[in-house]
N, C-alpha and C positions, 0 to 999 in steps of 0.2 A: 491509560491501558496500553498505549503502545510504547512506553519505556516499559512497561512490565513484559508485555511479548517481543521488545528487544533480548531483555536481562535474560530471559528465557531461550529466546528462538523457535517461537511458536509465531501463529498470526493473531490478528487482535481479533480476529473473532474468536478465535479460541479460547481466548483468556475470557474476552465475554459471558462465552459459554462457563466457565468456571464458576465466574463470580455470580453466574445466575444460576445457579447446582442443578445446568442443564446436561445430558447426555454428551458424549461426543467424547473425552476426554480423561485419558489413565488416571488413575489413581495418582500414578509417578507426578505425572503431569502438571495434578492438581496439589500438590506437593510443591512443587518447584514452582506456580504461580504462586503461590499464599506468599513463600517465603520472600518471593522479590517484591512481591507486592508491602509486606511490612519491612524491607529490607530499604525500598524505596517511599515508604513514608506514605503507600498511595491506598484510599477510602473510596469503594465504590458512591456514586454521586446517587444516595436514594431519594431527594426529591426527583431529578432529571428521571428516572425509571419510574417511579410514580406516574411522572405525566405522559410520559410513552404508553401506558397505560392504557386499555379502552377502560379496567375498571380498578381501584385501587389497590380492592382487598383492604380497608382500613376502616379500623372501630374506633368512633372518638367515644372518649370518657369522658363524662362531666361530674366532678367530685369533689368534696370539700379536702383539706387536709387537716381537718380542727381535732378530726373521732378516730382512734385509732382501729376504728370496726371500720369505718371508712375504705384507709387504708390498706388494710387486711382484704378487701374485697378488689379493689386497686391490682394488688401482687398477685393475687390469684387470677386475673383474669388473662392476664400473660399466657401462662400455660393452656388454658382454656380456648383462646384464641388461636394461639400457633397448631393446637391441633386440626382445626377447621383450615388452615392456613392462607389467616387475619392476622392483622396487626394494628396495634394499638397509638390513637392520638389521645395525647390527653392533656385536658384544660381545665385549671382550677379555680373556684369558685373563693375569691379575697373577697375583702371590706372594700376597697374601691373597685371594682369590676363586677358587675353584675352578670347573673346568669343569661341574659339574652346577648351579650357581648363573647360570653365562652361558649358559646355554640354557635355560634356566627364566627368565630375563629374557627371550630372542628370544620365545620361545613367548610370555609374555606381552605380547610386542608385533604378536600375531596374525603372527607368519612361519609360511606356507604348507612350506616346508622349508628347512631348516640347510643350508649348504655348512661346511665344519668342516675347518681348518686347521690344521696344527701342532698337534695332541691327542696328549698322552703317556698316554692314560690307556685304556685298555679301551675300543673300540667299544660293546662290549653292555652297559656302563655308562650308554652316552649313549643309545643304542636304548631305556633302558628310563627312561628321564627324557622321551624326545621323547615316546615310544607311537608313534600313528600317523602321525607328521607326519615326509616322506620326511627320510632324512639321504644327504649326497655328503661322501664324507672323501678330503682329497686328500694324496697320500702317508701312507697311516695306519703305523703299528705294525703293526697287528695291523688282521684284517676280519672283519667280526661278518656273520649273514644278516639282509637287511633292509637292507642298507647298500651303495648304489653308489660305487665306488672308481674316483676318477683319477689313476693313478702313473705314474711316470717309471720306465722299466726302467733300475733305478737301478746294476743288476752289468753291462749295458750300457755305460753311461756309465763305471765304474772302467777295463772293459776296453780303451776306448778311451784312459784315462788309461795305462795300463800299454803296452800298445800304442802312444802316440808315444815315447815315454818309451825303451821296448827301443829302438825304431829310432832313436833319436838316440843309442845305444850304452851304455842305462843298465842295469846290473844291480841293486846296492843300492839297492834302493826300498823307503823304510817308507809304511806307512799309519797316519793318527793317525786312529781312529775316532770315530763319533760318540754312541760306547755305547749307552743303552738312548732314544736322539732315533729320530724318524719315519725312515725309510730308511738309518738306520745299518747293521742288522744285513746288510741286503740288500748296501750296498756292501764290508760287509767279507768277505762271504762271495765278490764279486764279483774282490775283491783277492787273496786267496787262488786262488782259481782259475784266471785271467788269470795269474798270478805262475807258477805251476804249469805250465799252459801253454805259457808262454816255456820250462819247465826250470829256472826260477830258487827252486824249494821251499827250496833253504837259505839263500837270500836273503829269505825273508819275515819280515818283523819288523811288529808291530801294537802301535801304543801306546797305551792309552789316550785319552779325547779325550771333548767334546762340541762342539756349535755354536757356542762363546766363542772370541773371542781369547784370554783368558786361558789355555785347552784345549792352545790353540797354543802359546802364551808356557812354557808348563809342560814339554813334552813336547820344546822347543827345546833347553829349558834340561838336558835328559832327556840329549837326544843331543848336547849341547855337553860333558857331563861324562863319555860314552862313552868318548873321545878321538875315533875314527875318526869323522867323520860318515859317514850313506850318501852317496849323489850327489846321490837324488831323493828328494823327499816328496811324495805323496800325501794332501791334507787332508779332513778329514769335510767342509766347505764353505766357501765363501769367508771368513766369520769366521774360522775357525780357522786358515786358509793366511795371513789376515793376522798373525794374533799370530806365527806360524813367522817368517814372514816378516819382521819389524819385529825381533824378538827377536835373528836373525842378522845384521841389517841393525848394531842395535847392537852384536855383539860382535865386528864388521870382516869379515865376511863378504860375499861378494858375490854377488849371485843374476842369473842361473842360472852365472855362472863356475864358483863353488865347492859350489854346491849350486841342482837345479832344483827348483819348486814346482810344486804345481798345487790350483786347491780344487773346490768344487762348488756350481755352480747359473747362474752365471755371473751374479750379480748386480751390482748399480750399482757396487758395492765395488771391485769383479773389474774394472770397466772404468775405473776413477778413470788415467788418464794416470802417476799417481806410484805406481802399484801394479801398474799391466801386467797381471795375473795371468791366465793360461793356465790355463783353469776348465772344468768340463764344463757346458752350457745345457741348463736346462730353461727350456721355452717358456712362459713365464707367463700368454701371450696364449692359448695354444692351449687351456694349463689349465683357466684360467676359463672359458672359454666353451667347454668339454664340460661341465666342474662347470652351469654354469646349463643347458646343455641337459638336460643326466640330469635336474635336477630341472625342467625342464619337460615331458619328457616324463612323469617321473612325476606332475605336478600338471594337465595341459593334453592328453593323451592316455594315462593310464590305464595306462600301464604298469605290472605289478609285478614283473619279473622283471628279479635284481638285474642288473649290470652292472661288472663290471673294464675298466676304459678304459686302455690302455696307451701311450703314448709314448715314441716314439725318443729319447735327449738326443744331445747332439752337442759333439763337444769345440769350444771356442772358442783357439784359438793364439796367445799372448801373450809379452810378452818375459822373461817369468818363468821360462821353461823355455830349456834349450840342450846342447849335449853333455856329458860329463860331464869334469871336470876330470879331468888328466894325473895318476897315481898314481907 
């Protein structure tokens, strides 16, 4: 800082105040710092301000990168955060790193509270690694006390899959699950029911599955060797509705002629032009930015009473679904 309020001719608390977009300092001013400061190669030091700090201001994320609804929840929370003005750690959940190892890094990077994504593993395992430092899990497995939850009323969302599906005149509908992933259980209980509902119980069939295309590609291959396919499939989420999808694509099938799709989350996937898919949406926009409120409220007004945040999803209509082929 003080080759930059040399380059200038200010003082270095000046330039300080700049680089902290504190008061004190023209416009001009702030002009003429930026440019010697990139003219001079110089990056304020945001860990050193961090720890000056009595409080960080900083949200760790705990998140997989495998789901691209995942990720989509990831980028929105950026914005969401900067408005509260928080900022974000984040720590990703690999094959060799386990989830008590990536929150034990956020915490050691002073995060005020975890937002915590895609976690296959016991809330009250991660409650007892944080202590007292708030956690927001979104879509969990399972919900521990202590822990505020923002989900997607995920049987909801199946019934509205079931539900276009009958009215475009479909009976045989299977569902590929997402087995023991975040909001599997919920939707396949949701499949069953809605199936039910219609009158269609002996038409329920549940296969196997998780969040991979591969999931998909297996479970194709499952009902390609059936002989009879059903009409319609029902995927644990858009990964998996692609490998269905791709898998029947190669063995001359055509979708939705001869069989309709549909997956979930309504991810970038779900909307690629060469894939059409007819998905159910969860709002990713809406998610994150309850997730940063809960944990603002918890860090910035004291709350401690947990909170279930719930969302509507909504089917999204794609060319991947259609009546069901002539028997």
């Amino acid at each position: 800082m003080s080759d930059v309020a040399a380059r200038v001719g200010v003082s270095q608390a000046l330039v300080s105040l700049v680089f902290r977009n504190q008061p004190g300092a023209s416009s001009l001013t702030r002009q003429r710092v930026f440019q010697a400061a990139e003219e001079l190669g110089y990056r304020p030091d945001t860990a050193a301000q961090l720890l000056r700090r009595t409080r960080s201001r900083q949200l760790g994320v705990l998140f997989t990168m495998r789901h691209p609804h995942d990720v989509g929840v990831v980028e929105a929370l950026y914005p969401a955060a900067e408005k509260h003005g928080y900022h974000l750690a984040l720590s990703a959940m690999v094959a060799d790193r386990d989830e008590r190892q990536a929150v034990e890094q956020l915490l050691g990077l002073r995060s005020e509270a975890i937002i915590i994504i895609g976690a296959e593993s016991s809330p009250q395992n991660l409650v007892t690694v944080a202590g007292p430092t708030p956690l927001i899990e979104i879509n969990p497995c399972t919900r521990a006390a202590g822990v505020d939850v923002v989900r997607t009323a995920n049987s909801k969302g199946i019934r509205q899959a079931v539900d276009h599906l009958t009215g475009l005149g479909h009976r045989a509908i299977t569902h590929i699950d997402g087995g023991t992933m975040p909001a599997a259980d919920e939707r396949r209980r949701g499949y069953r029911t809605a199936m039910r509902r219609h009158g269609l119980a002996e038409h329920i069939q549940i296969l196997p599955g998780d969040y991979t295309e591969e999931s998909g590609a297996r479970a194709a291959r499952e009902l390609l060797q059936q002989g009879e396919l059903p009409t319609a499939i029902i995927a644990g989420n858009d990964r998996c509705a692609h490998g269905v999808l791709n898998t029947f694509l190669r063995a001359g099938l055509t979708v939705p002629t001869d069989v309709s799709i549909v997956g979930y989350d309504d991810s970038q996937l779900a909307q690629l032009s060469f894939i059409d898919l007819t998905s159910v949406r969860q709002d990713v926009t809406e998610v994150a930015r309850l997730a940063v409120q809960a944990a603002v409220e918890r860090l910035d007004e004291g709350r401690t009473v947990d909170r279930d945040i719930v969302l509507d999803p909504t089917l999204v209509v794609r060319g991947s679904t259609g009546p069901p082929r002539a028997r």
